[in-house]
Biopython code that builds the backbone (N, CA, C, O; Angstrom):
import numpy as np
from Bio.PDB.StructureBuilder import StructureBuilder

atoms = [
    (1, "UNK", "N", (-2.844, -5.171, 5.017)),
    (1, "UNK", "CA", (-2.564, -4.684, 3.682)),
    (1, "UNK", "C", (-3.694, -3.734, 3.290)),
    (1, "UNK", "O", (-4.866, -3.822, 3.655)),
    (2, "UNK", "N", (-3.046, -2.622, 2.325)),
    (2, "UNK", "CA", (-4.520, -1.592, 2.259)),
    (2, "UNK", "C", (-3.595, -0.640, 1.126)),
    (2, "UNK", "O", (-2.386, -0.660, 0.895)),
    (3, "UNK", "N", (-4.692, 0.186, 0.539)),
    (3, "UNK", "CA", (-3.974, 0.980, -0.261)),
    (3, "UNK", "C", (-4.441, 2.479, 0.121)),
    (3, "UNK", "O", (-3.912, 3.434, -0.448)),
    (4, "UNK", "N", (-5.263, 2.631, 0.922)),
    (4, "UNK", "CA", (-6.154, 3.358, 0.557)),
    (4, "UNK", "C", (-5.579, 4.458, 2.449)),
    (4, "UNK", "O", (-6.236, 4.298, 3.478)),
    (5, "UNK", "N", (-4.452, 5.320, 2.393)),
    (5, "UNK", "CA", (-3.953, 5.347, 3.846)),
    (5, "UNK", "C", (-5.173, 6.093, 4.673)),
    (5, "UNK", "O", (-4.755, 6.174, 5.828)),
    (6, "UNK", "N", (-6.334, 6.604, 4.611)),
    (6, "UNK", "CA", (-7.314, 7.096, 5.696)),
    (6, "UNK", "C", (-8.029, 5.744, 6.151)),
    (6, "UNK", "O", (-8.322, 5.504, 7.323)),
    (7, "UNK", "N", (-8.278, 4.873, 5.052)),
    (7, "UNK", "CA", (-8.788, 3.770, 6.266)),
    (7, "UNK", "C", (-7.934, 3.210, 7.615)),
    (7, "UNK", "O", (-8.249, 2.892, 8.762)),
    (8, "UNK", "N", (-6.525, 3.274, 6.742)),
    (8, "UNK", "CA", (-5.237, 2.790, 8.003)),
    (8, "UNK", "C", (-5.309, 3.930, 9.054)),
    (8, "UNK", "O", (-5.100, 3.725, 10.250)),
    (9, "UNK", "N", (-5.644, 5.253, 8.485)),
    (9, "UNK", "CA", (-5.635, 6.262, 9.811)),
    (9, "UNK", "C", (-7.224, 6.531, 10.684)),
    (9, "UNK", "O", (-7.472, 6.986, 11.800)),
    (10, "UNK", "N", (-7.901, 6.122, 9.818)),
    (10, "UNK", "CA", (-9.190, 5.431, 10.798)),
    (10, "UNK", "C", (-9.076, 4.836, 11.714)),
    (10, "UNK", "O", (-9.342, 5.157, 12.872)),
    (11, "UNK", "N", (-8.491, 3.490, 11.141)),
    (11, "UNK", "CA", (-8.328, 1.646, 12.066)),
    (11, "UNK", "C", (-7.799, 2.676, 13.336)),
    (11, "UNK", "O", (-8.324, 2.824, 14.439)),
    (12, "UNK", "N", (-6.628, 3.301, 12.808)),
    (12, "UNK", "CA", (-5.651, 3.611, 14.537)),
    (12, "UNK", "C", (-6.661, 4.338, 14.986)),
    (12, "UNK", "O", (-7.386, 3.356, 15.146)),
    (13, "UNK", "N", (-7.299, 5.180, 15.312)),
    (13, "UNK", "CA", (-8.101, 6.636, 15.601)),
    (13, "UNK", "C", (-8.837, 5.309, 16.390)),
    (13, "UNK", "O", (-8.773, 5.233, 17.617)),
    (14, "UNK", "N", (-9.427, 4.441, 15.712)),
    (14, "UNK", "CA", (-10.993, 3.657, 16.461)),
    (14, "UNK", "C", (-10.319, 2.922, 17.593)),
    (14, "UNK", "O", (-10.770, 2.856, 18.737)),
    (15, "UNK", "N", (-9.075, 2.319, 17.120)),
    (15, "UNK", "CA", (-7.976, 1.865, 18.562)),
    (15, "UNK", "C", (-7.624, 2.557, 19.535)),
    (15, "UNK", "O", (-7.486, 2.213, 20.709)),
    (16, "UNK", "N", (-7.456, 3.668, 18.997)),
    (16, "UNK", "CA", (-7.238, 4.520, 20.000)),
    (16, "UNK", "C", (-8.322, 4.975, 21.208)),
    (16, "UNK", "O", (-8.435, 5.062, 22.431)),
    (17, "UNK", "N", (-8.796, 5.124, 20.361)),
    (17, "UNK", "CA", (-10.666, 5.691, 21.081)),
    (17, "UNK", "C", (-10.650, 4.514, 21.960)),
    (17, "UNK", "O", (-10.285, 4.795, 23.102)),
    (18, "UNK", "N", (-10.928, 3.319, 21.772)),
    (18, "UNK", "CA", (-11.101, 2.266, 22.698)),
    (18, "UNK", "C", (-10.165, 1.827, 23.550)),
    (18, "UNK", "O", (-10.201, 0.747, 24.139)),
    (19, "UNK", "N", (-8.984, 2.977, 23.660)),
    (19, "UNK", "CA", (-7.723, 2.735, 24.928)),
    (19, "UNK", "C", (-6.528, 1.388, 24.168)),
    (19, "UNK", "O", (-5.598, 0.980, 24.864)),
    (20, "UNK", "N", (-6.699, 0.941, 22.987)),
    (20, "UNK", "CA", (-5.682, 0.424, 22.316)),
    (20, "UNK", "C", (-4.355, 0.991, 22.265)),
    (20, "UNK", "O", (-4.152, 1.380, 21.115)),
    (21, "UNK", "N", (-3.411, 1.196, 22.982)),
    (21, "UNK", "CA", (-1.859, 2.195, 22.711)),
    (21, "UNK", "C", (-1.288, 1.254, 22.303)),
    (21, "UNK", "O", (-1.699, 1.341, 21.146)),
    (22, "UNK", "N", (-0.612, 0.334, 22.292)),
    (22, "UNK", "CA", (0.695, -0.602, 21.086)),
    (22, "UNK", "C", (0.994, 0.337, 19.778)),
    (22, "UNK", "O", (0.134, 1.061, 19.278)),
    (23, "UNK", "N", (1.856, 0.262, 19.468)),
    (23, "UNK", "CA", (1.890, 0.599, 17.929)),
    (23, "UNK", "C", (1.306, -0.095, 16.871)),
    (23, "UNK", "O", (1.058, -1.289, 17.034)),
    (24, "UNK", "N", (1.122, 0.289, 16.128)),
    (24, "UNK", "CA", (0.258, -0.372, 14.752)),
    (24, "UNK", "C", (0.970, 0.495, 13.664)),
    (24, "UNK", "O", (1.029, 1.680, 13.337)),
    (25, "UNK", "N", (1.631, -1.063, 13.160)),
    (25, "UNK", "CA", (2.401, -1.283, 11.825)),
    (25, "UNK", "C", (1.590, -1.140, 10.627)),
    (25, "UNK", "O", (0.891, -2.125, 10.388)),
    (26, "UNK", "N", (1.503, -0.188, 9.827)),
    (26, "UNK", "CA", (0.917, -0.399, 8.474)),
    (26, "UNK", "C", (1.864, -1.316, 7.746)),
    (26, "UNK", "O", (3.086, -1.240, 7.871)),
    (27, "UNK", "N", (1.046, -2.463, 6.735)),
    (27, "UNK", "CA", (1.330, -3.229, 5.765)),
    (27, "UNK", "C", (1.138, -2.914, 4.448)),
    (27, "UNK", "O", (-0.019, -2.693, 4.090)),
    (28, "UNK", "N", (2.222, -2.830, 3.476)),
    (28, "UNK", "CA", (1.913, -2.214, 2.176)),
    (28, "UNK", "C", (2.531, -3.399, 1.234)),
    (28, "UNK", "O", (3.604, -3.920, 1.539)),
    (29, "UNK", "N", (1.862, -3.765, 0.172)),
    (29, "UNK", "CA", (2.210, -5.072, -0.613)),
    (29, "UNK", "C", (1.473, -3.757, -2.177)),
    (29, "UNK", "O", (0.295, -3.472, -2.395)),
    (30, "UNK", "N", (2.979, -3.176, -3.088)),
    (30, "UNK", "CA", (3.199, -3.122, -4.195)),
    (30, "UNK", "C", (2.264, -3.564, -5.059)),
    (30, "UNK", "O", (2.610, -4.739, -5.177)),
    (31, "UNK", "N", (1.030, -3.383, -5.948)),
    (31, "UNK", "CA", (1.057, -4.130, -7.261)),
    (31, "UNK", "C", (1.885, -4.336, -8.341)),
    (31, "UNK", "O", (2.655, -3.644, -9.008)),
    (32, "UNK", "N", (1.606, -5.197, -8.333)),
    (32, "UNK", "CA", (3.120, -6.153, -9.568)),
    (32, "UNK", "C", (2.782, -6.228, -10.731)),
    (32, "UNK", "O", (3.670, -6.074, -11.569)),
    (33, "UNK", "N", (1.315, -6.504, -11.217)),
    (33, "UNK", "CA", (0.927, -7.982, -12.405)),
    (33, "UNK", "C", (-0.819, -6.982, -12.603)),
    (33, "UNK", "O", (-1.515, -6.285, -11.864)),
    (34, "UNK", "N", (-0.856, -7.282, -13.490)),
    (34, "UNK", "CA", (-1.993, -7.052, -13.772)),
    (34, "UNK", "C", (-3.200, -8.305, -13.245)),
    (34, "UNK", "O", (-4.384, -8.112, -13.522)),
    (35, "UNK", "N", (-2.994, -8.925, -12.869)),
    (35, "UNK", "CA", (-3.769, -10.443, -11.892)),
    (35, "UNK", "C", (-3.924, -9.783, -10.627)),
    (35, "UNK", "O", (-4.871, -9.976, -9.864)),
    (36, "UNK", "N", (-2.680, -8.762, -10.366)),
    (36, "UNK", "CA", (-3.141, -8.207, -8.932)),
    (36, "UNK", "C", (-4.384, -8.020, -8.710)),
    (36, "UNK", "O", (-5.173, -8.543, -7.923)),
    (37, "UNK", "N", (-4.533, -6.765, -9.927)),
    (37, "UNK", "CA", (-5.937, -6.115, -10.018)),
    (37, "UNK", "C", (-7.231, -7.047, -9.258)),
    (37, "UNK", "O", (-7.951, -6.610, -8.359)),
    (38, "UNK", "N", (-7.306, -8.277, -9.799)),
    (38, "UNK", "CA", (-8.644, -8.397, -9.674)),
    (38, "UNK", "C", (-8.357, -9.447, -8.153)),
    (38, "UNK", "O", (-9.265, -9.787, -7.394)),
    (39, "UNK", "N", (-6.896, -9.815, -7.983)),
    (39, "UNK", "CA", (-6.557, -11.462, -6.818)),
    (39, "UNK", "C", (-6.407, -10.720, -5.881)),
    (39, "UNK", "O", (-6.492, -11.514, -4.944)),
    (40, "UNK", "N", (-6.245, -9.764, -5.456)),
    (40, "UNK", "CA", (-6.048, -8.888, -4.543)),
    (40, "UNK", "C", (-6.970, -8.386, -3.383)),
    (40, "UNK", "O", (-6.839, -8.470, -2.162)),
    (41, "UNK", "N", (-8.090, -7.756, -4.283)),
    (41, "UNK", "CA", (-9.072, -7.419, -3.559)),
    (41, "UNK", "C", (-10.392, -8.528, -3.058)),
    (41, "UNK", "O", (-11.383, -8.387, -2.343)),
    (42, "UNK", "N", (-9.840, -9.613, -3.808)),
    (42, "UNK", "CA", (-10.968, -11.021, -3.544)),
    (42, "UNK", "C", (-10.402, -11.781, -2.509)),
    (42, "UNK", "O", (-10.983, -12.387, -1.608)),
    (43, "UNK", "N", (-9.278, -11.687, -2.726)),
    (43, "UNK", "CA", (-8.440, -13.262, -1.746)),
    (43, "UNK", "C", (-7.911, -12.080, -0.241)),
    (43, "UNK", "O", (-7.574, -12.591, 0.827)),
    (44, "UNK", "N", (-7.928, -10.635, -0.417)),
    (44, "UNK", "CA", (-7.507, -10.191, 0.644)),
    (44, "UNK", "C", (-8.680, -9.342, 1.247)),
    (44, "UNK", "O", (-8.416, -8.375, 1.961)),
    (45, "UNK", "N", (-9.633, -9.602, 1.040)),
    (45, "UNK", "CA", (-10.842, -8.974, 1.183)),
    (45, "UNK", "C", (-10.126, -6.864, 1.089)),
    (45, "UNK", "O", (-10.285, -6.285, 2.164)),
    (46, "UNK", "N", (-9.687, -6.274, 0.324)),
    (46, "UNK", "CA", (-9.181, -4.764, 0.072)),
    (46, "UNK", "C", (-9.949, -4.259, -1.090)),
    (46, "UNK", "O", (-10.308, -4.981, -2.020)),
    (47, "UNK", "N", (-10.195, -2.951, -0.997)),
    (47, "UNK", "CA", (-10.713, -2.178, -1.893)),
    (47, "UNK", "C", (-9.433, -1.102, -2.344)),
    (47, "UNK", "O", (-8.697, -0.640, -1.472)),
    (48, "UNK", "N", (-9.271, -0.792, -3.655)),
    (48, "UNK", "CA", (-8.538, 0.016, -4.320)),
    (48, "UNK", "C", (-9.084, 1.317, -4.063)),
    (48, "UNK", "O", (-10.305, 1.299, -4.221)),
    (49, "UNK", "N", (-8.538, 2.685, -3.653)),
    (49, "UNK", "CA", (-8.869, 3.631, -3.266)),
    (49, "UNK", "C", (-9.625, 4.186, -5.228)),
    (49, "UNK", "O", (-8.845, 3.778, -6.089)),
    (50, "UNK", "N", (-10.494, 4.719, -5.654)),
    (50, "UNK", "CA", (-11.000, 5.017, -6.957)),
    (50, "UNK", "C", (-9.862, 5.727, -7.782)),
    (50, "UNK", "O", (-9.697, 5.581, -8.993)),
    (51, "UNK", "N", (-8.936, 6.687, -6.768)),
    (51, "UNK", "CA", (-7.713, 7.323, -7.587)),
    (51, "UNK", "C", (-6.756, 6.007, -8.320)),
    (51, "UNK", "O", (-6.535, 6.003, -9.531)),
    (52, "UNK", "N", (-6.210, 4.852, -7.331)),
    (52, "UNK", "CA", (-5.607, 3.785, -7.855)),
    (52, "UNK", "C", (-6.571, 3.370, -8.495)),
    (52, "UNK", "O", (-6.031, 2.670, -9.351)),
    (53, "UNK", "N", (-7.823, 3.318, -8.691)),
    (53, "UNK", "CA", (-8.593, 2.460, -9.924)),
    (53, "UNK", "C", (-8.806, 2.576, -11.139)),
    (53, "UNK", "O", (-9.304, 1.700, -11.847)),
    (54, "UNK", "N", (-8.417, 3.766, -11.528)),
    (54, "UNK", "CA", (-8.823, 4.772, -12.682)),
    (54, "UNK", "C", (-7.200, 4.773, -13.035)),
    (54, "UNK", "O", (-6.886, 4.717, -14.224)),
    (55, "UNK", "N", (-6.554, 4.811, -12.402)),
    (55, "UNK", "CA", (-4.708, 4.323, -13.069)),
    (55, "UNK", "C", (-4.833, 3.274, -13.267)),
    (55, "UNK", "O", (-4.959, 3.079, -14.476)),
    (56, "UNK", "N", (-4.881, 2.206, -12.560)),
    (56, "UNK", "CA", (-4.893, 0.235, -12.714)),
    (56, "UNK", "C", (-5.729, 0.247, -14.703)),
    (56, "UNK", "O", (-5.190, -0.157, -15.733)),
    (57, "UNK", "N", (-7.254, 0.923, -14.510)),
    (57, "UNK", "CA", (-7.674, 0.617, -15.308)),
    (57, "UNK", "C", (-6.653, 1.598, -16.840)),
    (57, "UNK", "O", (-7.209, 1.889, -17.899)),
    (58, "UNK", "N", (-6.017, 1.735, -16.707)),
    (58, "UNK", "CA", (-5.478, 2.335, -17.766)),
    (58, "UNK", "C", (-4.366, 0.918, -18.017)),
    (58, "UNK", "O", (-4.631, 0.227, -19.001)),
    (59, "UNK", "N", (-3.416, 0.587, -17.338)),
    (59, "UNK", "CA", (-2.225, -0.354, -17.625)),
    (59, "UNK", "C", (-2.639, -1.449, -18.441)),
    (59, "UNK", "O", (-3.659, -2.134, -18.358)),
    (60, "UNK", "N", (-1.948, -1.490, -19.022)),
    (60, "UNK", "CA", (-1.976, -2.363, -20.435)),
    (60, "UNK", "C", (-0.882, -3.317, -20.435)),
    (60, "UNK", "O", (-0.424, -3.887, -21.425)),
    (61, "UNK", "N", (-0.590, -3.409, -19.496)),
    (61, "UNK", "CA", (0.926, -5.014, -19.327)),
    (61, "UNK", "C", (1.384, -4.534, -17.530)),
    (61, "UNK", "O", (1.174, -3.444, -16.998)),
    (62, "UNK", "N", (1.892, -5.473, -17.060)),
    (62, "UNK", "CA", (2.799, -5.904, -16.130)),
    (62, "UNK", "C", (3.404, -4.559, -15.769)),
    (62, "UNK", "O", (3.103, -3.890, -14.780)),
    (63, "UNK", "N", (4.458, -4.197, -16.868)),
    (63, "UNK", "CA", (5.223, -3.043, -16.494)),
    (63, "UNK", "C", (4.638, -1.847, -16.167)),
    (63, "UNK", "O", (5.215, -1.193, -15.299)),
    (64, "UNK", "N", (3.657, -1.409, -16.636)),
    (64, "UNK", "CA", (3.224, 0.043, -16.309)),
    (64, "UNK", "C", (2.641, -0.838, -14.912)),
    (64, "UNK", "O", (3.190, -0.352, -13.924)),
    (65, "UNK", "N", (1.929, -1.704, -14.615)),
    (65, "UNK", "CA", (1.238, -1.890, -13.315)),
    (65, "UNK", "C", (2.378, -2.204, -12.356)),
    (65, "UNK", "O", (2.255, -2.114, -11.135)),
    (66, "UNK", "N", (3.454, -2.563, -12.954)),
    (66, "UNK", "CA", (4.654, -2.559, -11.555)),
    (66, "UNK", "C", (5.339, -0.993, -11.271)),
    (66, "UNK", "O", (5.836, -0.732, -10.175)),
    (67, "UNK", "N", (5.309, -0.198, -12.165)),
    (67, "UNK", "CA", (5.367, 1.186, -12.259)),
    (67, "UNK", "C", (4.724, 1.808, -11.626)),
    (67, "UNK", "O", (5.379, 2.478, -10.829)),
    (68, "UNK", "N", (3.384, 1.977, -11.554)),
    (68, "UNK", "CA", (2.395, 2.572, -10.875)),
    (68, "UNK", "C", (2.309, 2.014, -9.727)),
    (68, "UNK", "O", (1.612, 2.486, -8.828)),
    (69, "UNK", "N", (2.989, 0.962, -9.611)),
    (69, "UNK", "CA", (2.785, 0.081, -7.913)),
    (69, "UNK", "C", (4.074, 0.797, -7.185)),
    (69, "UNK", "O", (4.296, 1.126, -6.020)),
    (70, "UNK", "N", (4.681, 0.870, -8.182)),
    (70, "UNK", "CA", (5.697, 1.630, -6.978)),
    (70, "UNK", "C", (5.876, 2.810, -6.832)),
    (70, "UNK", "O", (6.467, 3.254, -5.848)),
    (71, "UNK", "N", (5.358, 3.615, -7.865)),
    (71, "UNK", "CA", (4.778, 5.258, -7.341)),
    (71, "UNK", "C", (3.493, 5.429, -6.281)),
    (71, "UNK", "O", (3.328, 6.271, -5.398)),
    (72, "UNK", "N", (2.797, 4.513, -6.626)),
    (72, "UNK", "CA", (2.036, 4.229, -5.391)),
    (72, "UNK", "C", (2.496, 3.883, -4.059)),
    (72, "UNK", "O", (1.849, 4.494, -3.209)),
    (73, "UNK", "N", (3.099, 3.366, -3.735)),
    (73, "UNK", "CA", (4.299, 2.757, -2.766)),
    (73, "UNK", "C", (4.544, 3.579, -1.898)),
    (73, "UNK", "O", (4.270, 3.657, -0.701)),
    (74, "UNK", "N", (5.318, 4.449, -2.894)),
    (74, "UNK", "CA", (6.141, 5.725, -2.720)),
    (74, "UNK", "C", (5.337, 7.107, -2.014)),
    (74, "UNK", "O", (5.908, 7.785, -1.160)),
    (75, "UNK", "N", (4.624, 7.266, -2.260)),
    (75, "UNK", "CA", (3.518, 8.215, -2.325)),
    (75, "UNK", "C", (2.789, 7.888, -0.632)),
    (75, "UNK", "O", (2.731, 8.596, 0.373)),
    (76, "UNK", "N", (2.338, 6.569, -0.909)),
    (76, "UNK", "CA", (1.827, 6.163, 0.224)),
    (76, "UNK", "C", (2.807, 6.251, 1.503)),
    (76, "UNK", "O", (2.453, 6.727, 2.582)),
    (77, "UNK", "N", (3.837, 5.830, 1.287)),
    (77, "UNK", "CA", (4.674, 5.674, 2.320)),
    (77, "UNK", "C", (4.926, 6.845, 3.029)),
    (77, "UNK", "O", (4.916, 6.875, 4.259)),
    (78, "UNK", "N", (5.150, 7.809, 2.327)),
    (78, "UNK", "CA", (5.470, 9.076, 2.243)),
    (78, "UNK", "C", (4.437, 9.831, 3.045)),
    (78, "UNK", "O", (4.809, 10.608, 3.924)),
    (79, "UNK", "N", (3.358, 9.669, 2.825)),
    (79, "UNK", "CA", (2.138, 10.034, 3.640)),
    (79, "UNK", "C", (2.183, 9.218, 4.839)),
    (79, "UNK", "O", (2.205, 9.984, 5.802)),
    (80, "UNK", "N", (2.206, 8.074, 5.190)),
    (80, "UNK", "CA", (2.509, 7.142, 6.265)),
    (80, "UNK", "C", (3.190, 7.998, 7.431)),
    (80, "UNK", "O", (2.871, 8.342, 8.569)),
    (81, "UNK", "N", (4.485, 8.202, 6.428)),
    (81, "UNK", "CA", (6.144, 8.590, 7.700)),
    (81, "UNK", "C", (5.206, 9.954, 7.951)),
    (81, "UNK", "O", (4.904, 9.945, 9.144)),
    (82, "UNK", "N", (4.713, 10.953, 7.384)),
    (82, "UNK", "CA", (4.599, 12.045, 7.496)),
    (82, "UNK", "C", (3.439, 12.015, 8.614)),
    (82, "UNK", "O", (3.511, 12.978, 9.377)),
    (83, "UNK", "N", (2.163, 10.929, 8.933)),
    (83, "UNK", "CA", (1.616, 10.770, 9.774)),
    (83, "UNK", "C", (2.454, 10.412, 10.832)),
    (83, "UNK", "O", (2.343, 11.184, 11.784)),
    (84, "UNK", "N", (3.504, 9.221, 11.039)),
    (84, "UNK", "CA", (4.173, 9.307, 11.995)),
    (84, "UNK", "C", (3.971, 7.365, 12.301)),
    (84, "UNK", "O", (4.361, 6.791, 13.318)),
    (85, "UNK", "N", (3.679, 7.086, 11.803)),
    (85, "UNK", "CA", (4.262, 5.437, 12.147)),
    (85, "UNK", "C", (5.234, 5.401, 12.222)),
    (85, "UNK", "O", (6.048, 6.176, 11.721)),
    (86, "UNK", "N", (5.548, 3.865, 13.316)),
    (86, "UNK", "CA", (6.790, 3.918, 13.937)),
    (86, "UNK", "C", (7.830, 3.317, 13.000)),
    (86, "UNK", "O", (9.008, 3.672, 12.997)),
    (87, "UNK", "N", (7.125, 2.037, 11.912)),
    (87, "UNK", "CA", (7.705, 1.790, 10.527)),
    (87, "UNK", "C", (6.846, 1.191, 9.515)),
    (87, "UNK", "O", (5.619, 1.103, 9.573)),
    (88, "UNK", "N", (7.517, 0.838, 8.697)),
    (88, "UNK", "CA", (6.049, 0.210, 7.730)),
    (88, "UNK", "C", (6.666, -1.482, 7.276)),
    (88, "UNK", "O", (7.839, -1.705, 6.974)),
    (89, "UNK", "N", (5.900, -2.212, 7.309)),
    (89, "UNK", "CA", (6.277, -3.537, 6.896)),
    (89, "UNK", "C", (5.232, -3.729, 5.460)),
    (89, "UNK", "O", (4.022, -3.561, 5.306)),
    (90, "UNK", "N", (6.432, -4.196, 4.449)),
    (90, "UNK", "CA", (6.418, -3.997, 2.611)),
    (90, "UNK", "C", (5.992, -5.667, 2.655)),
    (90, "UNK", "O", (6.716, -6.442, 3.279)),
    (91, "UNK", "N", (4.787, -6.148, 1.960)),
    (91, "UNK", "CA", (5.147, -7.784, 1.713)),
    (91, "UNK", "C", (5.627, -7.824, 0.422)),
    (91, "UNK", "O", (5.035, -7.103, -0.381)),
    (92, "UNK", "N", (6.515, -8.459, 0.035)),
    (92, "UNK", "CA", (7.440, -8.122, -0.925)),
    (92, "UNK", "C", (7.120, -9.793, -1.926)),
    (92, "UNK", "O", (7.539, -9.992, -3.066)),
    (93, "UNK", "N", (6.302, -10.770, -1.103)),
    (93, "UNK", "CA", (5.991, -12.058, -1.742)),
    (93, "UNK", "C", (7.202, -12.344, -2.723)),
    (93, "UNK", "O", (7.116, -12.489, -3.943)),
    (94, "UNK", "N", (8.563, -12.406, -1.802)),
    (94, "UNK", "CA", (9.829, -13.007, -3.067)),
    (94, "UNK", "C", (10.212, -11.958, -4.073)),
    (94, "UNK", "O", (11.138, -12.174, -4.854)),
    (95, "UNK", "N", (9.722, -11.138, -4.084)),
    (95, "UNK", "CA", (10.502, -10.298, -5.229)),
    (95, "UNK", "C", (10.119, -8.672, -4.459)),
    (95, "UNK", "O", (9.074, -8.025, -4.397)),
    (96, "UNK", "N", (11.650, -8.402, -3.894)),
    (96, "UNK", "CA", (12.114, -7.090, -3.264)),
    (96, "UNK", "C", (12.578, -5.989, -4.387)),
    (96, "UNK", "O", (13.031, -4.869, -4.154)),
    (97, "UNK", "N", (12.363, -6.557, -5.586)),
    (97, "UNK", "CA", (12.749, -5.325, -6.903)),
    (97, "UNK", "C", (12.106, -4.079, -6.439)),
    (97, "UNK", "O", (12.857, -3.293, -5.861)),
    (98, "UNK", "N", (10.413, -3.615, -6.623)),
    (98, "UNK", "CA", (9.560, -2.678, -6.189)),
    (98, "UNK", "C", (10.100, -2.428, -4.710)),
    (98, "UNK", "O", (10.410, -1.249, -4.546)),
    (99, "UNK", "N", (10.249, -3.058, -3.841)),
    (99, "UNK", "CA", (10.233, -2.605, -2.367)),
    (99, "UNK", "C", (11.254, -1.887, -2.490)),
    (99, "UNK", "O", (11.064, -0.687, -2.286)),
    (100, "UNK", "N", (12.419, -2.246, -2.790)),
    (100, "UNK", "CA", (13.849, -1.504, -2.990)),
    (100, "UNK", "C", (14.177, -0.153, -3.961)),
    (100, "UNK", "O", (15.050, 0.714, -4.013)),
    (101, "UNK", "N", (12.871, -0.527, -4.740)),
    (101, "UNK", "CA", (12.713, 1.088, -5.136)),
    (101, "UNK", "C", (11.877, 1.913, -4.657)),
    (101, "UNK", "O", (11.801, 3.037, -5.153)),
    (102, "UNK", "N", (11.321, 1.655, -3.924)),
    (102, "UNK", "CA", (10.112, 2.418, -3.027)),
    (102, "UNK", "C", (10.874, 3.079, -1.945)),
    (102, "UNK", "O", (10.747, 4.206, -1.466)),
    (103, "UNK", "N", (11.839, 1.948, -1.622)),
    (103, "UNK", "CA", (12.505, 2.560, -0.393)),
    (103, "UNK", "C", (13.789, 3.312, -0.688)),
    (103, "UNK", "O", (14.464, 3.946, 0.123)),
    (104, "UNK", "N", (13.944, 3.192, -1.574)),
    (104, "UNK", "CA", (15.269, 4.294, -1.722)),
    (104, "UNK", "C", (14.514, 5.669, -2.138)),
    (104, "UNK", "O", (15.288, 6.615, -2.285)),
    (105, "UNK", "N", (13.371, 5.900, -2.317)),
    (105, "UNK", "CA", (12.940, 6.957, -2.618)),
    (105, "UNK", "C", (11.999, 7.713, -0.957)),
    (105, "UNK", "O", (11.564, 8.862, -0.879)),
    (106, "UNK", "N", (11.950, 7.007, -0.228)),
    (106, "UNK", "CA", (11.205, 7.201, 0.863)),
    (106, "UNK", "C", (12.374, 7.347, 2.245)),
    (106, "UNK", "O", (12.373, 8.261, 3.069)),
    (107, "UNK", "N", (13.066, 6.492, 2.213)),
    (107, "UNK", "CA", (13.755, 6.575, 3.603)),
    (107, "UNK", "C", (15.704, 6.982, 3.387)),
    (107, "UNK", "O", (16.427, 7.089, 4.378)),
]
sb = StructureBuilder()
sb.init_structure("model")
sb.init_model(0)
sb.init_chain("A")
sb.init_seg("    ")
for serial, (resi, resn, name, xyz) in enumerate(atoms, 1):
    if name == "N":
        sb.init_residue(resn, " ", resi, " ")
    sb.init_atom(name, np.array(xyz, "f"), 0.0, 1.0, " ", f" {name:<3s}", serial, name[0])
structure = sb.get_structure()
């Protein structure tokens, strides 16, 4: 899980370098909740790229942060396919609302 897609295009680059070929799946998990903000980056050891931090710190309820999670999503993904992964796996933790709008805008 990551938000931030040059570290994900790092990770592959340093795999690569060291003769790693498999594919490598990026993982993208939506912010939902304003609890994300802070449970996220503690319990998943992730850093928010400063562009998502300076939006997060603006949301003022749930909805704008499930909003911005899925323009984020979107955006990201979008950059993903355009690098060329083979697909992306969404953790959707029970609620596919955001994923299903991410993905109708991406694929």
């Amino acid at each position: 899980m990551f938000f931030d897609n040059k570290k994900f295009f790092d990770f592959v680059a340093a795999c690569r370098k060291v003769g790693i070929t498999v594919p490598i799946i990026p993982g993208l998990k939506p912010i939902k909740t304003l609890s994300h903000i802070s449970f996220l980056p503690k319990f998943f050891h992730i850093d928010f790229p400063e562009a998502l931090s300076k939006e997060l710190l603006k949301c003022k309820s749930n909805q704008e942060v499930e909003a911005l999670g899925i323009e984020w999503g979107i955006q990201q993904s979008k950059e993903l396919k355009e690098y060329g992964v083979p697909c992306i796996h969404y953790y959707t933790m029970s609620n596919s609302s955001q994923v299903k709008a991410i993905a109708s805008q991406v694929f």
